[in-house]
N, CA, C and O atoms as CSV, one atom per row, in Angstrom:
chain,resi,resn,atom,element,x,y,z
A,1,UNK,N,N,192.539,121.758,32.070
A,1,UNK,CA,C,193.467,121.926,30.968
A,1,UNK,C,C,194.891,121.639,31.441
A,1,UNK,O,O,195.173,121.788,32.630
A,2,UNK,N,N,195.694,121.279,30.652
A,2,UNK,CA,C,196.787,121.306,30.859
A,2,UNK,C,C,197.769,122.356,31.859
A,2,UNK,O,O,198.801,122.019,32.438
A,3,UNK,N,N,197.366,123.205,31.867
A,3,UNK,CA,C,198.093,124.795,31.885
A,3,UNK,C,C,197.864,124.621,33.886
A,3,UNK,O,O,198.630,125.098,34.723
A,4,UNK,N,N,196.605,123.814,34.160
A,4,UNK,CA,C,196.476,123.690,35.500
A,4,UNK,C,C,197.051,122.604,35.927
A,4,UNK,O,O,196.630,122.201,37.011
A,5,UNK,N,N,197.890,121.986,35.421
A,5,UNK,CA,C,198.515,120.635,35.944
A,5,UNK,C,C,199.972,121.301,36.838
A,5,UNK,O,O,200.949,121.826,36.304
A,6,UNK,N,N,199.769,121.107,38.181
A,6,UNK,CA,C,200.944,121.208,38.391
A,6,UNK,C,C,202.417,120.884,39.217
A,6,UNK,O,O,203.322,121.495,39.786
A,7,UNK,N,N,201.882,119.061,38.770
A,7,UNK,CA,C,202.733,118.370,38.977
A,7,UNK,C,C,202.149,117.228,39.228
A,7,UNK,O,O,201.169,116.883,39.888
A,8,UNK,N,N,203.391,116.400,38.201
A,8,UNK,CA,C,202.973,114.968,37.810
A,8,UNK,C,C,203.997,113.937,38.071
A,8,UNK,O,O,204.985,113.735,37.364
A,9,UNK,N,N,203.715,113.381,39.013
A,9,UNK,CA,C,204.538,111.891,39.424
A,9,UNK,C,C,204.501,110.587,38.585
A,9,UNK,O,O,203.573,109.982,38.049
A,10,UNK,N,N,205.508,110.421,38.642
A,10,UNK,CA,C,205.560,109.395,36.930
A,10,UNK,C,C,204.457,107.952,37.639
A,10,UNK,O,O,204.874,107.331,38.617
A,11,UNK,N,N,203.505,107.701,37.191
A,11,UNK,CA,C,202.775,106.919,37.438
A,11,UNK,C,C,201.908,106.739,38.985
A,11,UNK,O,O,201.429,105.638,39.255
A,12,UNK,N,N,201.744,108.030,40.053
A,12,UNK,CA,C,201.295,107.767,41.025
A,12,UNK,C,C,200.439,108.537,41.105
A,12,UNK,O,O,199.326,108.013,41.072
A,13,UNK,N,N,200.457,110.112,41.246
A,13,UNK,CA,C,199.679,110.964,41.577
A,13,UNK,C,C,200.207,112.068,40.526
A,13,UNK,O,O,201.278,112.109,39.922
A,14,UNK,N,N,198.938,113.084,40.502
A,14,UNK,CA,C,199.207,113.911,39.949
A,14,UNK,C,C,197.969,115.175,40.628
A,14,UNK,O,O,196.779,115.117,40.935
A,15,UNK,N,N,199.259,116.493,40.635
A,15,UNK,CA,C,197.931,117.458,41.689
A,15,UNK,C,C,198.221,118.760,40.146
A,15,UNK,O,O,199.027,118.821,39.218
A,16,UNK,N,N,197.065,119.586,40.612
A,16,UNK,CA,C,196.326,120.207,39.806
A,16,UNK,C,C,195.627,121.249,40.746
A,16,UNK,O,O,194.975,120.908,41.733
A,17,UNK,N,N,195.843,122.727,40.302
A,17,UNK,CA,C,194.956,123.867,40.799
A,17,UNK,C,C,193.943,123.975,40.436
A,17,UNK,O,O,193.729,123.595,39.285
A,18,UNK,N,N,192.861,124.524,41.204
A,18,UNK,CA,C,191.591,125.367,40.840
A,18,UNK,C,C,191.229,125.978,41.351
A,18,UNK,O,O,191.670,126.094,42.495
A,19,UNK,N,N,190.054,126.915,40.858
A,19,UNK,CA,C,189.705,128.380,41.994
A,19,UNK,C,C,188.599,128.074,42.579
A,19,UNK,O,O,187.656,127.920,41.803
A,20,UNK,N,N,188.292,127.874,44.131
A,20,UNK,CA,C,187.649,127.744,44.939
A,20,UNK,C,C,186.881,129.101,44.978
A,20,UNK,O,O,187.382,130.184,45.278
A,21,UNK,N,N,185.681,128.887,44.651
A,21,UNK,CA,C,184.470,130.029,44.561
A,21,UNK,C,C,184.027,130.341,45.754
A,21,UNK,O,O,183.236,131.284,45.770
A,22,UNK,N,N,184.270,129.873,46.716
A,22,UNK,CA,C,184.112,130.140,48.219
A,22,UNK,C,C,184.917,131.297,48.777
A,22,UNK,O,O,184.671,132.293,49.456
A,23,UNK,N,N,185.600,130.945,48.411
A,23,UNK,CA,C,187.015,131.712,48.993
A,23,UNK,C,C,187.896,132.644,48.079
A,23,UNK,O,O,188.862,133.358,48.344
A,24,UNK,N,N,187.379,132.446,47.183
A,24,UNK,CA,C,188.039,133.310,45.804
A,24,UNK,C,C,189.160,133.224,45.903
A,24,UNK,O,O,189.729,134.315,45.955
A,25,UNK,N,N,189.963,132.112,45.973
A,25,UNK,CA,C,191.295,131.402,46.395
A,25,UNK,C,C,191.835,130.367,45.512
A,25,UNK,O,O,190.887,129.891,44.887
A,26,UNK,N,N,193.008,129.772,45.161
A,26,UNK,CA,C,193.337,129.133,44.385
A,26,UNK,C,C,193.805,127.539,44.990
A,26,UNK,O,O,194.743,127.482,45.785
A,27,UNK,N,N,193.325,126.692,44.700
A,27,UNK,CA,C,193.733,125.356,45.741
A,27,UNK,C,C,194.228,124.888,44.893
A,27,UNK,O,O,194.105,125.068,43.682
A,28,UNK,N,N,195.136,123.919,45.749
A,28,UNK,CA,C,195.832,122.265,44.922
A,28,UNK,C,C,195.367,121.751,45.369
A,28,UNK,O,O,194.898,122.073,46.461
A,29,UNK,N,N,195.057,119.753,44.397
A,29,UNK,CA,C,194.720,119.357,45.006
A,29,UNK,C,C,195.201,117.831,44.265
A,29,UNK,O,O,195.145,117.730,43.039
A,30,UNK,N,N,195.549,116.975,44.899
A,30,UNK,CA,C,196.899,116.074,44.645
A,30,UNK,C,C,195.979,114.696,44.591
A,30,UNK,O,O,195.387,114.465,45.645
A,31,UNK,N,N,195.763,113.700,43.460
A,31,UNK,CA,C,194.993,112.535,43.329
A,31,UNK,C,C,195.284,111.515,42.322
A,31,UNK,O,O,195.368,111.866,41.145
A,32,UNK,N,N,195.413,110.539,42.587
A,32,UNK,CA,C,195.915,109.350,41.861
A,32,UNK,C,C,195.202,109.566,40.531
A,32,UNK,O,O,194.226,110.252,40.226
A,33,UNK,N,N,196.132,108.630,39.728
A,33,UNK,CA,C,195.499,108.737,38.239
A,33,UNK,C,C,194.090,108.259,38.089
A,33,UNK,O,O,193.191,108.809,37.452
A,34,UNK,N,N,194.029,106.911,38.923
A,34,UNK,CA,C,192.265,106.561,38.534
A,34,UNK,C,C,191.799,107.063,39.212
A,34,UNK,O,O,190.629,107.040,38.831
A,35,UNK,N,N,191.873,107.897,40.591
A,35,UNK,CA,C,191.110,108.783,40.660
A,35,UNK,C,C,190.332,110.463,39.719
A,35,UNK,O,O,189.244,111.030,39.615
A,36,UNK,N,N,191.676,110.616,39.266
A,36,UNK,CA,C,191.093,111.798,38.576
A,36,UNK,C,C,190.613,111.268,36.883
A,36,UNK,O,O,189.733,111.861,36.259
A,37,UNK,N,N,191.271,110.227,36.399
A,37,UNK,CA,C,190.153,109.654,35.395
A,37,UNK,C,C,188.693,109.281,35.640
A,37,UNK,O,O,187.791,109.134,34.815
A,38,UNK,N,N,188.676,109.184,36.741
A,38,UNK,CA,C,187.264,108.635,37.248
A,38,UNK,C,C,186.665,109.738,37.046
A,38,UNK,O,O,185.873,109.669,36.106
A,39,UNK,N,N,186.750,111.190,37.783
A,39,UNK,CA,C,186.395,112.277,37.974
A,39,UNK,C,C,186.241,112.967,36.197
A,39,UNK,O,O,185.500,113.817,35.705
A,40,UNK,N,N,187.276,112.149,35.673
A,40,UNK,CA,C,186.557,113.124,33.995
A,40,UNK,C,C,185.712,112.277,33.292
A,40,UNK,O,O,184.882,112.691,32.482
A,41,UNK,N,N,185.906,110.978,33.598
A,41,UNK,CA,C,184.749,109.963,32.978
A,41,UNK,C,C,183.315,110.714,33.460
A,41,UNK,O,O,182.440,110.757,32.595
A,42,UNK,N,N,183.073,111.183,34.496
A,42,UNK,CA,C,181.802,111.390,34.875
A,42,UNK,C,C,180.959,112.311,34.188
A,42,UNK,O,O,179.729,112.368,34.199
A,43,UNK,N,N,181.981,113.192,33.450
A,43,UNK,CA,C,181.551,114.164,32.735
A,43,UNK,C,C,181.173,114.006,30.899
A,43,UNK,O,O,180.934,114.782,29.973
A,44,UNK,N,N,181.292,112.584,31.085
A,44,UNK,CA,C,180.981,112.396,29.712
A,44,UNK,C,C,179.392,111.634,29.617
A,44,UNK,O,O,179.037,110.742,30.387
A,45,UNK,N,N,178.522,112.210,28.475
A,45,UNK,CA,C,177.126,111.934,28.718
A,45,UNK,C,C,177.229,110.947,28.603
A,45,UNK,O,O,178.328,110.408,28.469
A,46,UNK,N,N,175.401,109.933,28.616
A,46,UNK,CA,C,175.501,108.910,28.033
A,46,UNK,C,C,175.217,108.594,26.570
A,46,UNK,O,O,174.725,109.599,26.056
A,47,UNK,N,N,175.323,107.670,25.760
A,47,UNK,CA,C,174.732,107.782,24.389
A,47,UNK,C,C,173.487,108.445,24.338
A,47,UNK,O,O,172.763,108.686,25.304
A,48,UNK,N,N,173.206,108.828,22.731
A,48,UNK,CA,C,172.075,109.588,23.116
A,48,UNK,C,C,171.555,110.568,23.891
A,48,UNK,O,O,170.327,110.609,23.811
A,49,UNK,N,N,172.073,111.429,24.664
A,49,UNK,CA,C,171.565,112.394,25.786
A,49,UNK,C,C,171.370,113.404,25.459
A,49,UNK,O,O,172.373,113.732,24.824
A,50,UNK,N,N,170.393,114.530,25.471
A,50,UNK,CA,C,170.029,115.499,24.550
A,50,UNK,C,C,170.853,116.559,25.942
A,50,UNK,O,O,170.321,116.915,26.993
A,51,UNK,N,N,171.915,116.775,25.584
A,51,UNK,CA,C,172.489,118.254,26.733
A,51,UNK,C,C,171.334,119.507,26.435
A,51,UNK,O,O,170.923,119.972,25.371
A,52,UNK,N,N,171.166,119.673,27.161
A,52,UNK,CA,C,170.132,121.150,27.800
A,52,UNK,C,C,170.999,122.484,28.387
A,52,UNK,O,O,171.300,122.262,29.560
A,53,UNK,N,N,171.388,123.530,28.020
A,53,UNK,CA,C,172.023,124.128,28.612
A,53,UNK,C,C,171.167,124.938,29.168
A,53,UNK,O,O,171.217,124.697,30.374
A,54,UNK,N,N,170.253,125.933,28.922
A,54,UNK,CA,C,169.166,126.542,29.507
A,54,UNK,C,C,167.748,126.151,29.552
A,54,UNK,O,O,167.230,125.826,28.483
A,55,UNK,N,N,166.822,126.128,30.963
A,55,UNK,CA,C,165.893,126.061,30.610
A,55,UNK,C,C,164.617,126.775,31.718
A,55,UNK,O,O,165.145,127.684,32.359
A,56,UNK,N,N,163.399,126.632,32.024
A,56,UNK,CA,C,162.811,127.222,32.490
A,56,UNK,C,C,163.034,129.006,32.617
A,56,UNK,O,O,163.031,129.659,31.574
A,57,UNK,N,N,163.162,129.482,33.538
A,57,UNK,CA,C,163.221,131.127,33.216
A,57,UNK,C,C,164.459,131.323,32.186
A,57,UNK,O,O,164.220,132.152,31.308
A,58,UNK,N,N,165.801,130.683,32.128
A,58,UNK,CA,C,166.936,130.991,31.898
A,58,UNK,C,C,166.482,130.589,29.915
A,58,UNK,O,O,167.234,131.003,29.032
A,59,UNK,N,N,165.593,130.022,29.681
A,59,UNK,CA,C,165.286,129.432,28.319
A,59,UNK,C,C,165.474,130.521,27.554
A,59,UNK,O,O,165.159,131.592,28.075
A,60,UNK,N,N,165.931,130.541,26.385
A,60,UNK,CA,C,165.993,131.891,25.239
A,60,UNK,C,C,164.639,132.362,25.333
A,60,UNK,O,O,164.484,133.435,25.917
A,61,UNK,N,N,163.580,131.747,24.853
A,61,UNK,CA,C,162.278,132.012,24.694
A,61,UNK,C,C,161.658,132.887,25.799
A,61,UNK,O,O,160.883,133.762,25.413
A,62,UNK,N,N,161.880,132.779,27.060
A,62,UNK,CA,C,161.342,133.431,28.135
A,62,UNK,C,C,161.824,134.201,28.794
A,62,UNK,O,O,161.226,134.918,29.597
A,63,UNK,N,N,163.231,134.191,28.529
A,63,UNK,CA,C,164.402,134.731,29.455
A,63,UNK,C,C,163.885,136.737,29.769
A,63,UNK,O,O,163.952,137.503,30.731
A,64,UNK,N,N,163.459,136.823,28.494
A,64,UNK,CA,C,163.364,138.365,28.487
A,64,UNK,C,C,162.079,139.223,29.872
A,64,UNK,O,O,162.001,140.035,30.795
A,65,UNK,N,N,161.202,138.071,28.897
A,65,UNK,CA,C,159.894,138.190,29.937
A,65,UNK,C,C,160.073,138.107,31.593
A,65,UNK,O,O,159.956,139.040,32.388
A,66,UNK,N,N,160.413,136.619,31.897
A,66,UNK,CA,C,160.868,136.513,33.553
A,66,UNK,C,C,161.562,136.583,33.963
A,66,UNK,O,O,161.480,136.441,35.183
A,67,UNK,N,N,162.986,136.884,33.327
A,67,UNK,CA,C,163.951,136.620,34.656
A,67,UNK,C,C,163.738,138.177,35.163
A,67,UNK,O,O,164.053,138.273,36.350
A,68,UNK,N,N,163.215,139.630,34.493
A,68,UNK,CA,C,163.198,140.351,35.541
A,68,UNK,C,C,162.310,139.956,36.690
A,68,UNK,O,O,162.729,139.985,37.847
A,69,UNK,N,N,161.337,139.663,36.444
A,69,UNK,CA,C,160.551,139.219,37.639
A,69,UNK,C,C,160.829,138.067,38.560
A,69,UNK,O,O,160.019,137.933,39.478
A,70,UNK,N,N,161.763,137.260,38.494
A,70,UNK,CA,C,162.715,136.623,39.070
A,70,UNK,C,C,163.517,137.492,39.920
A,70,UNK,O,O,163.451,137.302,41.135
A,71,UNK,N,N,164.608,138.842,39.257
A,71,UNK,CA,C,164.780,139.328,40.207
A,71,UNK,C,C,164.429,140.237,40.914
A,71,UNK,O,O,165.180,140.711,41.767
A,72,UNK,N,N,162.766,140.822,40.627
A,72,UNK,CA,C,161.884,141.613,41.562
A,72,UNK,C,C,161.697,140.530,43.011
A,72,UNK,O,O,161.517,140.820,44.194
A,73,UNK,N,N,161.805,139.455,42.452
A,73,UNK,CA,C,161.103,138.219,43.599
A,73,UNK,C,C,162.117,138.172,44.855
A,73,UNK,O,O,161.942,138.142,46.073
A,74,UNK,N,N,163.279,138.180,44.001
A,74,UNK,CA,C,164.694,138.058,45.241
A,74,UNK,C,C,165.189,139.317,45.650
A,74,UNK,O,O,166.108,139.185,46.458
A,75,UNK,N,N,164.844,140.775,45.319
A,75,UNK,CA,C,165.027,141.618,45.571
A,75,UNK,C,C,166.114,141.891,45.494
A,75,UNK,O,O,166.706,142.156,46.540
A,76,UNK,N,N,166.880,141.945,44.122
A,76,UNK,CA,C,167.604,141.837,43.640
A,76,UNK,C,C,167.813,142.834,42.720
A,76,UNK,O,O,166.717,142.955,42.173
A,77,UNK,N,N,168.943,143.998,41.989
A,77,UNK,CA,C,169.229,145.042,40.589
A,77,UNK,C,C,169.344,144.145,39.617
A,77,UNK,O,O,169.982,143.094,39.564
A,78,UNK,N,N,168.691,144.650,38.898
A,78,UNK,CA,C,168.798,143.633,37.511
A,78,UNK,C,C,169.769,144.309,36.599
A,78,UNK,O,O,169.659,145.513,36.370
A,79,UNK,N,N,170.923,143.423,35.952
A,79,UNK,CA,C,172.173,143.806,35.762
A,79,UNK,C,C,172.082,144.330,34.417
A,79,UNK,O,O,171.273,143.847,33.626
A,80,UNK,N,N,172.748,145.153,34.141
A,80,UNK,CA,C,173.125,145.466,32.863
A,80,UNK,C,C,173.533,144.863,31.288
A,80,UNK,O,O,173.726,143.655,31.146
A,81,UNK,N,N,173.619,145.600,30.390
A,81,UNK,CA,C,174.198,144.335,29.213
A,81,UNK,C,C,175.611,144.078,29.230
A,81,UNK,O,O,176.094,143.239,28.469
């Protein structure tokens, strides 16, 4: 989004924060324009592509049934609502 842009060179580069889930840390990270157009082109489907957001255990239909037993398997607390 916008709000993470933070700082833009008139036609060369432009860097941008995000939160590194590793580190629970906030990075910059500084990349030419066709580079980071490249990087949002990728995220666009192709014609036709049926997006899937859940499926196998995570599926509405099953979710109730297995994912506890999913996390009996990993030995894992199964979380709250």
């Amino acid at each position: 989004s916008g709000s993470r842009l933070a700082h833009y060179t008139n036609g060369a580069t432009l860097s941008f924060t995000y939160l590194d889930h590793r580190t629970q840390t906030y990075q910059q990270e500084t990349l030419s324009q066709a580079d980071m157009l490249f990087r949002v082109v990728q995220h666009i489907p192709e014609k036709h592509f049926r997006m899937i957001r859940y499926f196998g255990f995570l599926a509405n239909r099953v979710c109730g049934k297995y994912l506890p037993k999913v996390y009996e398997a990993l030995k894992m607390a199964t979380p709250g609502p």
